[in-house]
N, C-alpha and C positions, 0 to 999 in steps of 0.2 A: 356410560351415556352414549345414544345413538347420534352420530353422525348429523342429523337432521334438529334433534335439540341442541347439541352444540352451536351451531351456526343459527338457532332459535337465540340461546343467550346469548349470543357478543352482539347479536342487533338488540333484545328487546336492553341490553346492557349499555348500547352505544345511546339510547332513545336517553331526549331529555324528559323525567317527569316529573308531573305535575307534586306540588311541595302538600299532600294530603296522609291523611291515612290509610292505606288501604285494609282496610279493617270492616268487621261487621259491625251494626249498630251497638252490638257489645261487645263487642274489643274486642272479637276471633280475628286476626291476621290469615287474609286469605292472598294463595298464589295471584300470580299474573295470568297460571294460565292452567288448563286441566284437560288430560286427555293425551291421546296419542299423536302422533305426526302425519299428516303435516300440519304443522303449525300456526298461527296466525303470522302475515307475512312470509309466507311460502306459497311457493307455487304449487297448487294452483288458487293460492287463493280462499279457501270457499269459508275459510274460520277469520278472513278480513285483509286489509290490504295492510297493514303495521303490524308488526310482529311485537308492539304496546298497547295497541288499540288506546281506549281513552284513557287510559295512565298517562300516557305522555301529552294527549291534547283533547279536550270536550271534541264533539262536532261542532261546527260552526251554527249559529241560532239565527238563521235567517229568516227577516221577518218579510212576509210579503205586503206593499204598499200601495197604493194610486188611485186617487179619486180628483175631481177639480180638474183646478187648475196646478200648472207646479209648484206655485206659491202655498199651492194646499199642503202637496205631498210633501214639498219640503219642510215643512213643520212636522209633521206626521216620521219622518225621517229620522229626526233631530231627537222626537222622544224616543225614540226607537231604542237609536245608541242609546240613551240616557237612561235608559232600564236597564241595560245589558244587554242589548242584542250584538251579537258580532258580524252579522252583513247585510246589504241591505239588498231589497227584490223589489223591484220595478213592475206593477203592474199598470199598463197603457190601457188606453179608451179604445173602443170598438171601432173609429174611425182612422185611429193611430196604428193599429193591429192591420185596417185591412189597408191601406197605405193612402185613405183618401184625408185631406185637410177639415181642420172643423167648419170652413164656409161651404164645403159641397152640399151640395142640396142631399146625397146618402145622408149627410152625417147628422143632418137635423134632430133632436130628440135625445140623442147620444152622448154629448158631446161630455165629456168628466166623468159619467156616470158609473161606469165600471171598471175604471181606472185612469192615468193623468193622460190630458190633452198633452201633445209634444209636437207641433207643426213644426218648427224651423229650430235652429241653432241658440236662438234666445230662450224658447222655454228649455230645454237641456243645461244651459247658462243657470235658471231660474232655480230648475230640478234640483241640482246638486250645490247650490251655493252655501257657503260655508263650512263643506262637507271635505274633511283630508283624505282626498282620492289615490292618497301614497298609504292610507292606513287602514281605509277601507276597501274591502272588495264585494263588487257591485253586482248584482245580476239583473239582469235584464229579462223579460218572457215576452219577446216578439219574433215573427215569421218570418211573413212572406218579406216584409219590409227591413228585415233585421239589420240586413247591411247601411241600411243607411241611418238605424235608429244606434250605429256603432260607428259610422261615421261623422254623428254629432257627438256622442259622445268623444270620440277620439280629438275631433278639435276644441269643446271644450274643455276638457283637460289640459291640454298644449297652452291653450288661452288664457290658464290660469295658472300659468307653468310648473305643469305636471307632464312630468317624461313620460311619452307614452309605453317605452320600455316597463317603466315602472308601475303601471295600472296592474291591478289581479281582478279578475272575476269571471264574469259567463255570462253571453248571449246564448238564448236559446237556440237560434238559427234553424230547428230540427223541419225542415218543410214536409218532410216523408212524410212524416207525422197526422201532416195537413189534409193532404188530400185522402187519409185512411179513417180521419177520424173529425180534427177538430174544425175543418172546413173553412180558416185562416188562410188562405193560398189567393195570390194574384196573376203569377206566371203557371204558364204548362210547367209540369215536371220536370222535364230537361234543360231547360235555361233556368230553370230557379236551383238546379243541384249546379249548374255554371256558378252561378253566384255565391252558393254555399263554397264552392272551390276556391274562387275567388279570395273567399274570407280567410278559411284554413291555409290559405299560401302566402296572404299579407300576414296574417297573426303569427303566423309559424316563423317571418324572416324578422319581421318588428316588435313583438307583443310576447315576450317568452312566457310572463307569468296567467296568461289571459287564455281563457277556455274557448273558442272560436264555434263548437255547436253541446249542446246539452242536449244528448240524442233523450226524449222524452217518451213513457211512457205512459205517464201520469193523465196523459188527454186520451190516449184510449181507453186506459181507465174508466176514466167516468164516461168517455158512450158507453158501455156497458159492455165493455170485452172479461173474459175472466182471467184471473193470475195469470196461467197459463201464456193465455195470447198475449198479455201486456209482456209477460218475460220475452219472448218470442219476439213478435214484433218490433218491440224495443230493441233488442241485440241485432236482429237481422235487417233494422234501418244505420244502426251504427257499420255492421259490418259492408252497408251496401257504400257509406258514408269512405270506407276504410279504400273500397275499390274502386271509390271516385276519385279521392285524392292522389290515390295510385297512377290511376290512367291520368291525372293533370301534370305526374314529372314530380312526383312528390315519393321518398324512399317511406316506408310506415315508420320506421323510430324519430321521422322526422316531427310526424306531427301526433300519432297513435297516443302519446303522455298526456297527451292538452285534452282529447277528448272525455267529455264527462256524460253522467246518464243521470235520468231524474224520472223514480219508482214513485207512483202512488202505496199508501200505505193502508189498507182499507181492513175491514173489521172480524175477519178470519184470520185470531192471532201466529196461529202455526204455519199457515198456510202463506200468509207475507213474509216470515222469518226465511220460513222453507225458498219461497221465491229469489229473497234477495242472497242467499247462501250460494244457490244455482247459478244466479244473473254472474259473480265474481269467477266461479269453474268454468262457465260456457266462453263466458268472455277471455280466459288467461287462455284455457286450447284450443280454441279458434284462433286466435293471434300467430301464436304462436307455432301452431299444426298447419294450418293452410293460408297464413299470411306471412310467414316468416318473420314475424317480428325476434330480436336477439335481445333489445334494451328491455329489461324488468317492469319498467314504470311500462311501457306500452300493453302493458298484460294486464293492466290492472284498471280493474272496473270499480271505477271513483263515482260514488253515485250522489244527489241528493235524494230528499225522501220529503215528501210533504202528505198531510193524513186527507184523508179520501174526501174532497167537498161535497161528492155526491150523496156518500151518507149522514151527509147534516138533514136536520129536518126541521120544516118548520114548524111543526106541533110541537108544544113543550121543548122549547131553543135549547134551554139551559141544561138536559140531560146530554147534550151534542159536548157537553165538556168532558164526559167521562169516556164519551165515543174517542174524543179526542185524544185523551190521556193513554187510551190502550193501544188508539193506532199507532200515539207516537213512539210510547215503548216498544211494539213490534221493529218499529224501524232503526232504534238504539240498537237491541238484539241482534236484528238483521246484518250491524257495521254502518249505519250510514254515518258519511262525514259532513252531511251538514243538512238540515233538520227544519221544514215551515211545519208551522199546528196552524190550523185554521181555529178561526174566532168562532163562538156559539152562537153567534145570531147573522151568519153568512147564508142562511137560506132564507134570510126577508129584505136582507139589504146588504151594501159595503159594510165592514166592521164599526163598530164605535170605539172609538181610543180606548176605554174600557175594556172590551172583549175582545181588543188587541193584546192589550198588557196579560188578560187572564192568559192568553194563548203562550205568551211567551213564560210565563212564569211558572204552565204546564211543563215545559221543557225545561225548566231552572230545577224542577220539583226531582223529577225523573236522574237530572244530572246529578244532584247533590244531597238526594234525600232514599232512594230505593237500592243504593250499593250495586247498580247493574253495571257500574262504569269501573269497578274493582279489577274484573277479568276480562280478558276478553273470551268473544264468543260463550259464554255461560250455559247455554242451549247447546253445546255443540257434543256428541255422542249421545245423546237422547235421542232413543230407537225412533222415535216417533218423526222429530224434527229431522234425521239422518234420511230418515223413506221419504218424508214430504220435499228435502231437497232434491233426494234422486226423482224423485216423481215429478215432481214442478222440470229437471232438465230432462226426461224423457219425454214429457210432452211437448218440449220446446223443437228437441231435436225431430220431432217428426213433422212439427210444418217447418224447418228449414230444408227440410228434405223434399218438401213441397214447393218451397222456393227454389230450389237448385234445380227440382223436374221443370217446372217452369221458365224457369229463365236460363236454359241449355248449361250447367252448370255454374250459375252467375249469380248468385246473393242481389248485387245491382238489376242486373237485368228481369230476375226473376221479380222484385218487388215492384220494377215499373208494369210488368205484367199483370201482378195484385192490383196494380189502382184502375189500369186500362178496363178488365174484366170485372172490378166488382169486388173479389176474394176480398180484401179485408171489411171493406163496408159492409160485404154480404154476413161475414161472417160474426164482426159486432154485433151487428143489429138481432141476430139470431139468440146471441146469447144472455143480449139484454132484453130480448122478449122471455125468454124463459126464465132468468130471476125475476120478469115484473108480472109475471102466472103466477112463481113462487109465492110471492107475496101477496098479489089478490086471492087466489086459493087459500089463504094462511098456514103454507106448508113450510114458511118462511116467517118468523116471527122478526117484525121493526117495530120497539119499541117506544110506542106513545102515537106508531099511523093505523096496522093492524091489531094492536094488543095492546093494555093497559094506557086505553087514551083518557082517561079523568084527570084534568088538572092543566088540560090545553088553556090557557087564558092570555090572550095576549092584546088585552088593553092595554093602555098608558103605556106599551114599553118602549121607553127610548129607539131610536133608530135613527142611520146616520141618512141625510136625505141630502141629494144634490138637488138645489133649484134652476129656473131655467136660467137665472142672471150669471151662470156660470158661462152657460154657451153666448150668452152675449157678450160678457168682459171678451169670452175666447178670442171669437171672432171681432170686434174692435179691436185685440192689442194682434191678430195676423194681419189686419188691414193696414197696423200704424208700420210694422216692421216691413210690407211690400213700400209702403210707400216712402219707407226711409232708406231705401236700398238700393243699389245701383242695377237696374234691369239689363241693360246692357251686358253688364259682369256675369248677373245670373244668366241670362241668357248665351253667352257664349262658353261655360262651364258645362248650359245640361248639353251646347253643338259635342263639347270636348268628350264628354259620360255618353254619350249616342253614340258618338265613332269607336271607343274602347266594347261598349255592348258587341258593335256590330264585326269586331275582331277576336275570336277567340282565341288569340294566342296575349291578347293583352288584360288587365289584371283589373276590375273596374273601380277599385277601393280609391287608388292615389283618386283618379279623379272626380270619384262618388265626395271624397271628404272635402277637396276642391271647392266642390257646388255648394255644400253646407255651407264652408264658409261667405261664400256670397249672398248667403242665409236666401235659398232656393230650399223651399217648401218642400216637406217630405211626398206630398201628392204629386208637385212639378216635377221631382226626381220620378220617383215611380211613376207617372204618365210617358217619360219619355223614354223608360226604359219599355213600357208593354207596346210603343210603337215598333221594339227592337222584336221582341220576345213574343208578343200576345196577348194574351188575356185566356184562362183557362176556363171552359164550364165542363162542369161534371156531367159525366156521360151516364144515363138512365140506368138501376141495376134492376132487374125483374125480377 
């Protein structure tokens, strides 16, 4: 035996697994694992980051959540668990996202609609109530506002005596993200990657088990970037991520472990496999070749994966469950360690409990019924999927190469160049005009918009509707909580959070979480920080 299998089996031997068969549906007893080295849990990676993959543990079944109020979401929450889900995911309202309150006058119209209102420290209270925040781990999908929608969190937790050592989960934090693609950004780019440091330097000294940014992919996705550029983009905003933390006095094996990625999984089965193969090689010799990472975990491209909401449709909804079913297998194949299905009727509205449950029990089917979770990497020596990964990281490495000419050889630098000039917006947009030719030309068959549409009928179908007495409860219980609150307090909290902004050597989290607790508005925070910072608008791209 080689060298390299060796040290394959005393890990996959040291791994605890799961008490199953690993067996086919008639009783063939198959390996752990097949093929040559390197191995699964080897460097570099590209066959998965465990060298038991799900023998030893499913991915995690995270379901994505948030509409209403929090008293919504927190029922919604509650079944969640109660099917089987294993984490939960926070999805905020469009007013909560861009950092303004539900009484501004932006947020009229909005307000629950495509996910939970969260103003102050009581709905976060609301959010989570009931819920064992030592047993569950939480993710979060907000931005520009992240830090402070992580500084309610962190004090409701304490508040309900939960060490905040002891929290697991992920905010997304990923701002890069923002101004390339999903247009979620409140500060210029430069104090908002401050604040992102900020979080990575508090989470790294207080928060061992807690993810500090979820570098994302998944939103440039759906503007319409291709694999390609989401692989791309995606690693060279983590790695711009890698050389911020750096210049803040931070070593990379300090905090490189914590950081996580989140792949959309969309409807080109080989080609998403091939993707996420790549994303795990690029990430381990990057690290490792030009950032010097020594520690293993810092090499290791931890991803979630959630299946492409853009190619939902709303002609004929309920075919979008089979959509779902392959993406989400792609993304099992791929390695991912933890797993949303979107619901089938997410292109007419929020989910309905229902097509919630179908979603999760798409991924129950996958785990415990198609034997993909027997071996790991099962795809891996297959001519086809071996070229499509080297192809997916040969494309990648040719715009990092494009970022490094750009930004004097600087991953960071080069990507603040990308948003200054245009380059990533320019080149999304591009290539989402040319799948949406594909498709008007019908060079591109979508099933049930360009081809086989008999059978669109979508009377009577259930759909989950917010009314307007949402935004009204909202906005009466922000008005009872200002007016029960000491102004004062608030007010000499956001004096304390403006002087820490306006010092970059000081860290703005301790007294970001401070203000929460004087239950200071997520708006009144972020208002006083963009008197520090500014306010960004996107510069015209021709």
């Amino acid at each position: 035996m080689t060298e390299a299998y060796e040290n394959w089996k005393q890990a996959y031997e040291a791994a605890k697994l799961r008490d199953v068969d690993f067996e086919t549906m008639s009783g063939v007893p198959v390996e752990p694992v097949y093929g040559d080295a390197p191995y699964p849990g080897q460097y570099p990676y590209t066959r998965g980051v465990h060298a038991s993959m799900y023998r030893s543990r499913l991915w995690t079944m995270r379901m994505f959540a948030g509409f209403g109020t929090a008293e919504d979401t927190n029922m919604r929450f509650k079944e969640i668990l109660r099917n089987g889900g294993g984490g939960l995911s926070t999805a905020f309202d469009m007013p909560t996202l861009m950092g303004r309150d539900s009484d501004h006058e932006w947020s009229e119209g909005e307000v629950g609609r495509a996910g939970v209102a969260v103003d102050t420290l009581a709905d976060m209270r609301d959010l989570f109530a009931d819920i064992d925040l030592d047993s569950v781990s939480t993710s979060m999908t907000i931005n520009g506002p992240a830090n402070v929608a992580m500084a309610m969190y962190i004090a409701n937790a304490e508040n309900n005596g939960f060490a905040k050592a002891g929290l697991a989960g992920t905010i997304q934090g990923d701002i890069l993200k923002e101004y390339q693609a999903q247009k979620e950004y409140i500060f210029p780019p430069r104090p908002s990657m401050r604040l992102v440091s900020d979080l990575v330097r508090y989470t790294t000294a207080e928060m061992p088990r807690w993810n500090p940014i979820s570098v994302s992919g998944y939103h440039i996705r759906e503007a319409g970037s291709t694999a390609a550029q989401e692989l791309a983009y995606t690693l060279g905003n983590g790695f711009a991520y890698v050389e911020a933390a750096v210049a803040a006095g931070l070593d990379v094996d300090d905090f490189a472990p914590r950081l996580s990625f989140f792949f959309n999984s969309h409807s080109d089965f080989f080609e998403e496999i091939g993707k996420l193969r790549a994303a795990r090689r690029i990430w381990a010799r990057w690290l490792k070749q030009r950032y010097g990472a020594k520690d293993e975990r810092s090499m290791l491209c931890r991803f979630h994966t959630q299946t492409a909401g853009v190619s939902l449709t709303a002609q004929q909804p309920e075919i979008n469950i089979a959509r779902v079913a392959i993406q989400a297998l792609a993304g099992v194949l791929g390695g991912t360690q933890s797993l949303h299905t979107d619901s089938f009727d997410e292109a007419l509205a929020l989910p309905t409990e229902d097509a919630a449950r179908i979603a999760l029990r798409t991924q129950q089917i996958v785990a415990h019924e198609t034997g993909v979770t027997n071996v790991a990497d099962p795809l891996g020596g297959s001519p086809y999927v071996e070229w499509m990964t080297d192809e997916m990281e040969r494309q990648a490495e040719e715009i990092f190469a494009h970022l490094l000419d750009i930004g004097d050889d600087s991953i960071l630098e080069g990507t603040y160049a990308g948003i200054d000039n245009g380059y990533f917006v320019g080149e999304i947009a591009e290539s989402a005009y040319r799948f949406e030719r594909a498709v008007n030309s019908g060079r591109r068959i979508v099933v049930g918009v360009n081809e086989f549409t008999d059978g669109d009928d979508k009377e009577n179908r259930e759909l989950l509707r917010i009314d307007s007495e949402v935004e009204d409860y909202q906005r009466k219980r922000l008005a009872t909580v200002k007016a029960e609150r000491n102004d004062e307090a608030v007010r000499a909290s956001l004096a304390t959070l403006v002087a820490a902004a306006e010092d970059p050597t000081e860290n703005t989290m301790p007294p970001m979480i401070e203000a929460v607790r004087t239950m200071a508005t997520e708006g009144e925070i972020v208002s006083a920080l963009e008197g520090v910072f500014g306010t960004y608008i996107e510069p015209a791209v021709m």
